[in-house]
C-alpha positions, 0 to 999 in steps of 0.5 A: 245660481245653483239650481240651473244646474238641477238638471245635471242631476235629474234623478237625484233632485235632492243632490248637494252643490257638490254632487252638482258641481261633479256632474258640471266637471264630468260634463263640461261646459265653460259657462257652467265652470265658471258659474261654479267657480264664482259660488264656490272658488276655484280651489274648491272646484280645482280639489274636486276636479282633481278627486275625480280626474285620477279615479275616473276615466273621463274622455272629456278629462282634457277638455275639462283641463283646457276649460280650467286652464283658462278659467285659472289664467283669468282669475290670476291676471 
């Protein structure tokens, strides 16, 4: 399922699940996230998303947060 992915790292085609899924919390879509929670978990993806929110300055930080928040809601209920 990961290599639908590939495109969000078009020029690096060799990049891991991690790198990838960066790029997915950067560039946020609800489909993508839950797609990369269902492979890695939503700890692993929640950690990563949390490296990148306090280092980078991303203007779809809140809208990655909402995405989550759902995605978190559903999967505790």
């Amino acid at each position: 399922m990961i290599e639908k992915y590939r495109h969000l790292a078009w020029s690096n085609p060799n990049m891991n699940a991690e790198g990838l899924l960066k790029q997915a919390l950067l560039h946020p879509q609800f489909e993508s996230l839950i797609d990369f929670v269902s492979i890695m978990g939503l700890s692993t993806v929640e950690r990563v998303w949390e490296s990148l929110r306090c280092c980078a300055k991303n203007p779809l930080a809140l809208e990655t947060d909402r995405m989550l928040k759902k995605i978190r809601e559903k999967y505790s209920s």
